[in-house]
N, C-alpha and C positions, 0 to 999 in steps of 0.2 A: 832370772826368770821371776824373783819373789817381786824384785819392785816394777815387773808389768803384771803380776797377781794386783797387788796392790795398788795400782793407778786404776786398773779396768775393775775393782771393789769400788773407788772414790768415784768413779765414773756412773756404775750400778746405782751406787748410793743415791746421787744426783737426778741421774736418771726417773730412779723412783721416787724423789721430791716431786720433778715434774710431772708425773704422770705419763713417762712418752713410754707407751708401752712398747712400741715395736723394737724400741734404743734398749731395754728390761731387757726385754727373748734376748736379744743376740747378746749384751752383755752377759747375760749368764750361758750362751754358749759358747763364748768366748772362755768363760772360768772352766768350763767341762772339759774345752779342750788344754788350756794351761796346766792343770789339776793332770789328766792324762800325762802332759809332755813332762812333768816335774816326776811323776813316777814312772815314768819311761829310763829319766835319764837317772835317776837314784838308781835305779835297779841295772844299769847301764854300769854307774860309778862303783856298786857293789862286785858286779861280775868282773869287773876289773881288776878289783881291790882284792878279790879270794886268789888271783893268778889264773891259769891255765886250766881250762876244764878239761875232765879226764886224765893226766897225765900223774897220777897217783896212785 
């Protein structure tokens, strides 16, 4: 997931050289929802990582 973060930044980037705003918005909602999925699944890997909830 970091190196589709990173391609849709170098894309962002680009995007805003050229000025195509509409290509901007969605690129950066693109990162809104990447940024989301990568703390989704941290917090996915974490609950994982503690074992069993509740059976303590």
């Amino acid at each position: 997931m970091t190196s589709i973060a990173t391609n849709t930044r170098e894309r962002l980037d680009e995007a805003h050289r050229m000025q195509r705003l509409g290509e901007v918005a969605a690129l950066e909602e693109s990162l809104r929802h990447i940024e989301g999925k990568k703390g989704q699944a941290d917090r996915l890997r974490r609950r994982a990582e503690s074992g069993p909830a509740g059976l303590g």
